[in-house]
N, CA, C, O and CB atoms as a CASP TS submission, in Angstrom:
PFRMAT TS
TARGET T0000
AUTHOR 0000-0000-0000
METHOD Language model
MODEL 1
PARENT N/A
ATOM      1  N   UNK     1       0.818  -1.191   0.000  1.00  0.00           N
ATOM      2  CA  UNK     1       0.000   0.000   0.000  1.00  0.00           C
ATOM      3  C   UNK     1       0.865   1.261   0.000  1.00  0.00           C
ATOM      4  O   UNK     1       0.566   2.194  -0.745  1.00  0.00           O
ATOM      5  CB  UNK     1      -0.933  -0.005   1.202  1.00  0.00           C
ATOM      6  N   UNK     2       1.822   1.315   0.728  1.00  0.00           N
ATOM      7  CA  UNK     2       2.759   2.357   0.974  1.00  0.00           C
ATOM      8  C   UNK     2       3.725   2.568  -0.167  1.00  0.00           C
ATOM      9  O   UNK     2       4.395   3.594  -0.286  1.00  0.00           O
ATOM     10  CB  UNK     2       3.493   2.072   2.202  1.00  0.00           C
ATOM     11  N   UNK     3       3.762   1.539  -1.006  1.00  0.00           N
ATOM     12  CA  UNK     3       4.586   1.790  -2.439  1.00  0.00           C
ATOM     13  C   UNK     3       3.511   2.256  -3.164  1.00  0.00           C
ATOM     14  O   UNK     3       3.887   3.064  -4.013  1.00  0.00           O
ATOM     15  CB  UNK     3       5.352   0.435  -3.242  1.00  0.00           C
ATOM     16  N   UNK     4       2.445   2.086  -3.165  1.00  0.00           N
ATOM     17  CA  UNK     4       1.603   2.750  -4.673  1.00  0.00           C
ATOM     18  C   UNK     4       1.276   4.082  -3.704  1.00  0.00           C
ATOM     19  O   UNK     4       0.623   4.798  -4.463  1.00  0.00           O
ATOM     20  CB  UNK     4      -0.245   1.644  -5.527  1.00  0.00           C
ATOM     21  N   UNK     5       1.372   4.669  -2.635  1.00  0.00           N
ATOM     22  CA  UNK     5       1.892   6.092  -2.561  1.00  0.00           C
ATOM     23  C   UNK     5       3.042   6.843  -2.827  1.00  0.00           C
ATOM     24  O   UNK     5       3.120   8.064  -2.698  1.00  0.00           O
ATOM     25  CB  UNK     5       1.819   6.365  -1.649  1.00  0.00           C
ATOM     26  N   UNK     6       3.693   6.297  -3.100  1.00  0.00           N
ATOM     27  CA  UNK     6       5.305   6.751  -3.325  1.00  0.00           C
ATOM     28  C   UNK     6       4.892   6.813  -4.873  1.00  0.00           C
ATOM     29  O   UNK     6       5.195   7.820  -5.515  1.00  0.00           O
ATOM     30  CB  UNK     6       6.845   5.467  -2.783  1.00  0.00           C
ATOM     31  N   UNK     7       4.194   5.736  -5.496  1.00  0.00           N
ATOM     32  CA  UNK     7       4.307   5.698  -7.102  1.00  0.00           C
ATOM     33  C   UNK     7       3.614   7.184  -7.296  1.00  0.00           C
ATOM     34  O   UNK     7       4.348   8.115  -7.627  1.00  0.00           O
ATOM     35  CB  UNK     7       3.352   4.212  -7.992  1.00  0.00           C
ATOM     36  N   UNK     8       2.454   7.371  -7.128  1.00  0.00           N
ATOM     37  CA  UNK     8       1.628   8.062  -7.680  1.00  0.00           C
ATOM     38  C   UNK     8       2.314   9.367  -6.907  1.00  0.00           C
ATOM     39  O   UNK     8       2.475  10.228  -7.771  1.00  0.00           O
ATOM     40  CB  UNK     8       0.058   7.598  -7.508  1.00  0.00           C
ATOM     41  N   UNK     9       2.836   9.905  -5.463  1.00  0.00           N
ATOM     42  CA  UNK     9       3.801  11.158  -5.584  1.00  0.00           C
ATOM     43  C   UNK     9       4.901  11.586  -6.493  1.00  0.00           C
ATOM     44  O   UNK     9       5.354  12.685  -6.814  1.00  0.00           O
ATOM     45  CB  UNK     9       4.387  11.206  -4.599  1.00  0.00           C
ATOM     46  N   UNK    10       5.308   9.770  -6.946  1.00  0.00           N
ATOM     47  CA  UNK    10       6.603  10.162  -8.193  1.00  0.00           C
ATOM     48  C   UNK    10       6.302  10.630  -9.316  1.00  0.00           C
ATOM     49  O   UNK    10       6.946  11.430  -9.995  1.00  0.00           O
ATOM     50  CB  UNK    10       7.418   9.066  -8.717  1.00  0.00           C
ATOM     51  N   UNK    11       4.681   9.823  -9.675  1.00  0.00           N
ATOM     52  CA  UNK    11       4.332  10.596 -10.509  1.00  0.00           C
ATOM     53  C   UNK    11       3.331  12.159 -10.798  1.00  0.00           C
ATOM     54  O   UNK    11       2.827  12.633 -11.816  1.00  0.00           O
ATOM     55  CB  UNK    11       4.045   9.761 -10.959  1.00  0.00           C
ATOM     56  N   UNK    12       3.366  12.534  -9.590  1.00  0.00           N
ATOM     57  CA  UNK    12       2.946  13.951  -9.595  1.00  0.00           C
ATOM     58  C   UNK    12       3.605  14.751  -9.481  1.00  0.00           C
ATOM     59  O   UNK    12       3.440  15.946  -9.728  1.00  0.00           O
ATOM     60  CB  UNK    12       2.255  14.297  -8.919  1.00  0.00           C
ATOM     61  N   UNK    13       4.646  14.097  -9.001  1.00  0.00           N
ATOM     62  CA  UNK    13       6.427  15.269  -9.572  1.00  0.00           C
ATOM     63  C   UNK    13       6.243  15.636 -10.779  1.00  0.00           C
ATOM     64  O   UNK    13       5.787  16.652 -11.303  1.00  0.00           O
ATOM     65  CB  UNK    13       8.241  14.423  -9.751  1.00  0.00           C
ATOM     66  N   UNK    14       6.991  13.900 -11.442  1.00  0.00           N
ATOM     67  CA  UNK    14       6.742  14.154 -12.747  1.00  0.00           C
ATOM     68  C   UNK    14       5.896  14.615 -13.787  1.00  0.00           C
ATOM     69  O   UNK    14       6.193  14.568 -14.980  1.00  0.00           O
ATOM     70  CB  UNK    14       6.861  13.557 -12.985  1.00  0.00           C
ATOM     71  N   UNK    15       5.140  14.932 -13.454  1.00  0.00           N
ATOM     72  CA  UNK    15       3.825  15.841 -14.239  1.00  0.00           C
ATOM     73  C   UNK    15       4.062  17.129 -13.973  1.00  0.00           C
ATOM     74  O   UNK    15       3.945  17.875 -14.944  1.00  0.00           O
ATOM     75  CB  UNK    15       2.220  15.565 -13.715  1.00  0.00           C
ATOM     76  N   UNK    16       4.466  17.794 -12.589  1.00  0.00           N
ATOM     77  CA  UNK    16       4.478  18.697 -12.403  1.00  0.00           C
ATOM     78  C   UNK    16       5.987  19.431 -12.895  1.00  0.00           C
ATOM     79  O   UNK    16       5.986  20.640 -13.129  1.00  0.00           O
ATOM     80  CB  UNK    16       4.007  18.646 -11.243  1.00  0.00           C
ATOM     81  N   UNK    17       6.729  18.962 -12.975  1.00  0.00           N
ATOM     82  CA  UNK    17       8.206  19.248 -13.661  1.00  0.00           C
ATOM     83  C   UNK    17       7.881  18.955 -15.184  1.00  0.00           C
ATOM     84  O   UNK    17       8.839  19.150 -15.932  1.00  0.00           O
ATOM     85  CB  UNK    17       9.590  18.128 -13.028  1.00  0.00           C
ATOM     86  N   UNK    18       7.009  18.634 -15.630  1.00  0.00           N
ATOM     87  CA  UNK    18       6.991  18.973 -17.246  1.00  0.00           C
ATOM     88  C   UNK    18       6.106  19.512 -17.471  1.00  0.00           C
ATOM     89  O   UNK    18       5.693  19.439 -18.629  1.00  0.00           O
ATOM     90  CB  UNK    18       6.996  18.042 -18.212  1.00  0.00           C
ATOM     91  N   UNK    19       5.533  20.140 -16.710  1.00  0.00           N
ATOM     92  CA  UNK    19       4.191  21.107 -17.089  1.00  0.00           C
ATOM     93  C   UNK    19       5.226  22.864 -16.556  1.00  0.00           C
ATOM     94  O   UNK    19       4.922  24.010 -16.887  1.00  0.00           O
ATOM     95  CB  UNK    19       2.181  20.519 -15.634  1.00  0.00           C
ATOM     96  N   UNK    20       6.219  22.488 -15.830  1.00  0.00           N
ATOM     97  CA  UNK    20       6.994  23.758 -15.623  1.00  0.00           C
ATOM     98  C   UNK    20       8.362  23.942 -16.553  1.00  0.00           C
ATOM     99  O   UNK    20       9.188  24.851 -16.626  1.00  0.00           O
ATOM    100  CB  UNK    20       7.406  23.795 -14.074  1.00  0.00           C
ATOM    101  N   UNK    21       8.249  22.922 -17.093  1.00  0.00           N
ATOM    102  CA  UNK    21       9.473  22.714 -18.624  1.00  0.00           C
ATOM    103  C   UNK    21       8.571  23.532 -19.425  1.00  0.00           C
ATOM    104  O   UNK    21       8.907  24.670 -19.754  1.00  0.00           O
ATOM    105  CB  UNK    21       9.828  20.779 -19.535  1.00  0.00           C
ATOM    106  N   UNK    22       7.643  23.118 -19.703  1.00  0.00           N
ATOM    107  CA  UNK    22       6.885  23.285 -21.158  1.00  0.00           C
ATOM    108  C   UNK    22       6.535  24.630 -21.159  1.00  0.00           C
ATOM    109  O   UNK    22       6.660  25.364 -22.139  1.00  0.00           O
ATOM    110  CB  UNK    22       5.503  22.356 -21.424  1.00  0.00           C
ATOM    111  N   UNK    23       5.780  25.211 -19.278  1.00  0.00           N
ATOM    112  CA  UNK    23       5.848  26.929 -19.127  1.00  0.00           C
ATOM    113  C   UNK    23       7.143  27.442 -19.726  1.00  0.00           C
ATOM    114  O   UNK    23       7.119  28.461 -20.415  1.00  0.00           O
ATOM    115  CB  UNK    23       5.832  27.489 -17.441  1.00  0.00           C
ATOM    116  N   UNK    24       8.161  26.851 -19.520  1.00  0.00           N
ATOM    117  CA  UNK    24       9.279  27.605 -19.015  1.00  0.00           C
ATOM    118  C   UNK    24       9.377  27.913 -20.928  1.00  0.00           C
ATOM    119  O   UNK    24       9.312  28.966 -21.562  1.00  0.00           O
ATOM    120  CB  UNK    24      10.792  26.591 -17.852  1.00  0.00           C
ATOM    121  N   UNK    25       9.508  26.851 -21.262  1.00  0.00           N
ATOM    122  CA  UNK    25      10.024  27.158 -23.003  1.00  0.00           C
ATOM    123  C   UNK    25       8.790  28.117 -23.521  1.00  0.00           C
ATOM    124  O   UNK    25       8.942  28.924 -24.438  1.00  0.00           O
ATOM    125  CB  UNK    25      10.103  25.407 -24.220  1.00  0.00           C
ATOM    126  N   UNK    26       7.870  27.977 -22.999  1.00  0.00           N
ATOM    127  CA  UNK    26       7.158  29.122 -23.948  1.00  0.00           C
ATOM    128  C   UNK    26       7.232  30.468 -23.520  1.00  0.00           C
ATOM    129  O   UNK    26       6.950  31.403 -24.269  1.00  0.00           O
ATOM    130  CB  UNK    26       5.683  28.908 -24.111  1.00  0.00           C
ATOM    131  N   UNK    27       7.551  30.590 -22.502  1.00  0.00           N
ATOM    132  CA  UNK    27       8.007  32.118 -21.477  1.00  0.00           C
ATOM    133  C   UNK    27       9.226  32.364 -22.077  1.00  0.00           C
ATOM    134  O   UNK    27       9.789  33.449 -21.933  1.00  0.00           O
ATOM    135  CB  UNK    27       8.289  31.965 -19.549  1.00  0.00           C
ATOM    136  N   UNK    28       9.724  31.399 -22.784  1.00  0.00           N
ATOM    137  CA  UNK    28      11.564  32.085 -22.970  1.00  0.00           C
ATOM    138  C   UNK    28      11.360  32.595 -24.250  1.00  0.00           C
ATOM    139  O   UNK    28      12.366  33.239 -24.549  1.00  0.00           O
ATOM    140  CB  UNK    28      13.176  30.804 -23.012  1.00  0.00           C
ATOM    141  N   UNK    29      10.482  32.617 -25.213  1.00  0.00           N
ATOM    142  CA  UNK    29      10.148  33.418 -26.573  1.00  0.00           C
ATOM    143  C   UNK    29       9.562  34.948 -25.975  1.00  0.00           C
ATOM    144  O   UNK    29       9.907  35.965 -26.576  1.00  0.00           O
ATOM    145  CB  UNK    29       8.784  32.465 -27.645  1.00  0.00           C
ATOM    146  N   UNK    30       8.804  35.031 -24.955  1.00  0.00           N
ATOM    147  CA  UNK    30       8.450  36.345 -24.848  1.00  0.00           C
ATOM    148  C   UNK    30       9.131  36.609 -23.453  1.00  0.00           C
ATOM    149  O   UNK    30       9.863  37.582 -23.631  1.00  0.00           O
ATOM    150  CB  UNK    30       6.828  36.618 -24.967  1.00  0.00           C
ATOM    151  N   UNK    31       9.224  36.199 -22.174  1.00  0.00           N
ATOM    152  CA  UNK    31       9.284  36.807 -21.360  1.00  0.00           C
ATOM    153  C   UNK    31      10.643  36.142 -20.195  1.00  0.00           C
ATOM    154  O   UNK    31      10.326  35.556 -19.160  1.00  0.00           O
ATOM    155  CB  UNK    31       7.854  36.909 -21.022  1.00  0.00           C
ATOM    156  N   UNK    32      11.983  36.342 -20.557  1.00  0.00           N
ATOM    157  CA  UNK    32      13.516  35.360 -20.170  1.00  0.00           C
ATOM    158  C   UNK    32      13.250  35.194 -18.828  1.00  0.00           C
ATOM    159  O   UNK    32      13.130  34.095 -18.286  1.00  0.00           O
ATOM    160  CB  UNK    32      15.261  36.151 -20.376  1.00  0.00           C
ATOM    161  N   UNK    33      13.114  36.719 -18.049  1.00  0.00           N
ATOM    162  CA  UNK    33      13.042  36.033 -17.134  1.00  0.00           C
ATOM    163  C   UNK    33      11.920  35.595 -15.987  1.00  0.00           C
ATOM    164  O   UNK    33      12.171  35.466 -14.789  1.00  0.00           O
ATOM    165  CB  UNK    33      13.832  36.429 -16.805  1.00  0.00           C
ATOM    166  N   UNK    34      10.695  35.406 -16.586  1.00  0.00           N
ATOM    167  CA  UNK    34       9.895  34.974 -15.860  1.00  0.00           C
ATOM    168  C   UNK    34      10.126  33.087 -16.595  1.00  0.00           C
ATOM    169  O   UNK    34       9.637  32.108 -16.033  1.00  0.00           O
ATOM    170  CB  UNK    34       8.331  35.994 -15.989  1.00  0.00           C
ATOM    171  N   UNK    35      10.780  33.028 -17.622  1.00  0.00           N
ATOM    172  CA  UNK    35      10.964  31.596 -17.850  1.00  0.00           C
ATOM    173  C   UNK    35      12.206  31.097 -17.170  1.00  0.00           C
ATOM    174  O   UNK    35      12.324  29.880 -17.023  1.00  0.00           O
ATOM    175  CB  UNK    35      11.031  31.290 -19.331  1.00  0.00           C
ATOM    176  N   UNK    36      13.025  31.805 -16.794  1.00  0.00           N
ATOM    177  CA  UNK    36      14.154  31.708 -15.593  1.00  0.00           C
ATOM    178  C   UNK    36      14.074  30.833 -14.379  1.00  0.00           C
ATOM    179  O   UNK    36      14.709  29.829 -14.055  1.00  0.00           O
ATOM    180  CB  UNK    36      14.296  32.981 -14.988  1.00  0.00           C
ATOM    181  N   UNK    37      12.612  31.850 -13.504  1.00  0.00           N
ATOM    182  CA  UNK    37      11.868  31.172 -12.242  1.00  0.00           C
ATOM    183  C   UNK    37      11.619  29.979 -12.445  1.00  0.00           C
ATOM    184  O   UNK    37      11.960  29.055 -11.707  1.00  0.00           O
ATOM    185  CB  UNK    37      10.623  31.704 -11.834  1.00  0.00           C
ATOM    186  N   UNK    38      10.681  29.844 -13.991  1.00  0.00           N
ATOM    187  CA  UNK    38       9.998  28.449 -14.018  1.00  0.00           C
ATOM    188  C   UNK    38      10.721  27.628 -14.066  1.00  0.00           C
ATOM    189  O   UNK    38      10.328  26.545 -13.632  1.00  0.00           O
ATOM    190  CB  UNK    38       9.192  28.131 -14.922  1.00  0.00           C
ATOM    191  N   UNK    39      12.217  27.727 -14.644  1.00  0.00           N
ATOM    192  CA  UNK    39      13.582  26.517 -14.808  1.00  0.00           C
ATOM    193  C   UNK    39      13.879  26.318 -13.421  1.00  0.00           C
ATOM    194  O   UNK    39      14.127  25.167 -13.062  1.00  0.00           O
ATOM    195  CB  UNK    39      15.194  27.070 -15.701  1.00  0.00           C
ATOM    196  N   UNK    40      13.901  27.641 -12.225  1.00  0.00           N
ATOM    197  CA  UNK    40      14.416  27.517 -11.396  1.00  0.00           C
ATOM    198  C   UNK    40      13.595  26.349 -10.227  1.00  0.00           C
ATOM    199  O   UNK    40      14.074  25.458  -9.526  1.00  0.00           O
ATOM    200  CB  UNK    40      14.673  28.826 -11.147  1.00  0.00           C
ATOM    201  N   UNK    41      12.032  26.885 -10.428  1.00  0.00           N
ATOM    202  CA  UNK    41      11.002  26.049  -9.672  1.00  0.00           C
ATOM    203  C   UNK    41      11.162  24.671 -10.459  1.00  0.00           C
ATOM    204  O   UNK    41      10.810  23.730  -9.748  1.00  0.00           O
ATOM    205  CB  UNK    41       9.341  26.721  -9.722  1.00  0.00           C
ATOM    206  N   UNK    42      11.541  24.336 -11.572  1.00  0.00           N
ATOM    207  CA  UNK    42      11.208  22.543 -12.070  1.00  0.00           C
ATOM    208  C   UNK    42      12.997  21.916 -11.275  1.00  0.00           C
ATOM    209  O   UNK    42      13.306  20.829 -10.787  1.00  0.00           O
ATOM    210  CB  UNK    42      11.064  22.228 -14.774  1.00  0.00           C
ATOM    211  N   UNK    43      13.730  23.088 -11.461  1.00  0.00           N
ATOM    212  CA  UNK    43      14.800  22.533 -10.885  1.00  0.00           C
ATOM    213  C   UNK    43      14.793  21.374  -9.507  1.00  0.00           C
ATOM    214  O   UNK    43      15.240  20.231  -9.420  1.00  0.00           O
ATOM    215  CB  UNK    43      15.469  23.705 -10.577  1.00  0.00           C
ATOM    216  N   UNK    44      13.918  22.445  -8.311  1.00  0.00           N
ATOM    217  CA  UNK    44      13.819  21.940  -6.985  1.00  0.00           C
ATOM    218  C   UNK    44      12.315  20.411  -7.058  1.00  0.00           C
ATOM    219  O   UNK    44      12.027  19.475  -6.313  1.00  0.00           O
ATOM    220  CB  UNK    44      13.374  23.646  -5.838  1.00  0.00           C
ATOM    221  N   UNK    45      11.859  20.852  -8.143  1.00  0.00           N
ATOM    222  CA  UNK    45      10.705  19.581  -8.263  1.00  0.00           C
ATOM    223  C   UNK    45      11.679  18.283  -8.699  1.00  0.00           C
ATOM    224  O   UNK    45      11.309  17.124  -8.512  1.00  0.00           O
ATOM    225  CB  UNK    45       9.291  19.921  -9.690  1.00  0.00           C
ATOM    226  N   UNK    46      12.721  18.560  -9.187  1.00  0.00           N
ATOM    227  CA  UNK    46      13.317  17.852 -10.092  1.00  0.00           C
ATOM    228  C   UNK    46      14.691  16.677  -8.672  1.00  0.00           C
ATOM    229  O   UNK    46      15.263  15.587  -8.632  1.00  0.00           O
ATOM    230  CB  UNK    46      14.119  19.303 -11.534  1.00  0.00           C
ATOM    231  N   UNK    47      14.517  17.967  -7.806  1.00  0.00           N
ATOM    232  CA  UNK    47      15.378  17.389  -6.670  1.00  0.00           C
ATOM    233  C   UNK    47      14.686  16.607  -5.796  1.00  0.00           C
ATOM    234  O   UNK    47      15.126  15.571  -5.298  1.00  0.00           O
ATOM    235  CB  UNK    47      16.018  18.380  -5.871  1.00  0.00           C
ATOM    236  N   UNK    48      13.456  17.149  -5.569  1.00  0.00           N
ATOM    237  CA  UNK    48      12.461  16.147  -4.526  1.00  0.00           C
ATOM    238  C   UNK    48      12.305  15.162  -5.497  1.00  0.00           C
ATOM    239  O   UNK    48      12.974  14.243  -5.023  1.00  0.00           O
ATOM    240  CB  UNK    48      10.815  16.767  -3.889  1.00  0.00           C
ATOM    241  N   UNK    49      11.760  14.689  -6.758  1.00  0.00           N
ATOM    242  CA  UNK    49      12.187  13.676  -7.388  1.00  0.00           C
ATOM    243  C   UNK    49      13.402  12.979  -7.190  1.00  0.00           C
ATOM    244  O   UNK    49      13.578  11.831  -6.780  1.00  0.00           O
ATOM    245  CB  UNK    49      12.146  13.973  -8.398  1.00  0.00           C
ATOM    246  N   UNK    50      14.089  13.710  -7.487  1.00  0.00           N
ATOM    247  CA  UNK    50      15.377  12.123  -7.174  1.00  0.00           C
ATOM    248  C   UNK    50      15.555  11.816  -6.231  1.00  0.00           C
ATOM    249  O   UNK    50      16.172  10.753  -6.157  1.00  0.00           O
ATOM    250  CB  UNK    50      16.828  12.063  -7.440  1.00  0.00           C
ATOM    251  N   UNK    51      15.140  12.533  -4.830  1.00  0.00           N
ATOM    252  CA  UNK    51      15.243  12.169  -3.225  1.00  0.00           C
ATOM    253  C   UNK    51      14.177  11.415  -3.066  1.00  0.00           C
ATOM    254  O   UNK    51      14.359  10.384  -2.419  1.00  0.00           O
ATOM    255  CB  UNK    51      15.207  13.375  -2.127  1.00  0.00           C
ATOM    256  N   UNK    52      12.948  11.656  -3.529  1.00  0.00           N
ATOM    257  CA  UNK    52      11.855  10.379  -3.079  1.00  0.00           C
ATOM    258  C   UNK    52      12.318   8.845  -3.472  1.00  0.00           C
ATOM    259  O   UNK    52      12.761   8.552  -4.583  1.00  0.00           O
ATOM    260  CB  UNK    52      10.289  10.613  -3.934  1.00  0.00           C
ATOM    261  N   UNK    53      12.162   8.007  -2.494  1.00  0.00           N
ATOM    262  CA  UNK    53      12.527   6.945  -2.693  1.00  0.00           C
ATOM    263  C   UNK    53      11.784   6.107  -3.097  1.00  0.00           C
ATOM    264  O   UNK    53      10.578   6.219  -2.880  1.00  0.00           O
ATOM    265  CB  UNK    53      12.982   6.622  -1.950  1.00  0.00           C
ATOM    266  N   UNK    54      12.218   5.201  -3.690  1.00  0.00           N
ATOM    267  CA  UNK    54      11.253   4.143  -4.778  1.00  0.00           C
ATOM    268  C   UNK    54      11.017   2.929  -3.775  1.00  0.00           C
ATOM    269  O   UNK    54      10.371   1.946  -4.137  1.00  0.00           O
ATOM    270  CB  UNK    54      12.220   3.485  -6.475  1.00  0.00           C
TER
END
């Protein structure tokens, strides 16, 4: 039970770090550095990802 919570937080990282990729690239045609933040925020999503344990 306690692994298919871990699954489904890993995968709400991961959703949430490519939904702040995909902001980020379309902010970097009009607006650098508000697409900056968004690299900076998928960064730290990107760290609690690799620290959650499988």
């Amino acid at each position: 039970m306690i692994k298919f919570f871990r699954s489904s937080q890993v995968n709400s990282l991961q959703k949430k770090y490519d939904r702040l990729m995909k902001e980020a690239y379309e902010l970097s045609k009009s607006n650098p550095d508000e697409s900056l933040r968004k690299q900076k925020e998928a960064q730290e999503v990107k760290r609690k990802l690799i620290a959650t344990p499988l």
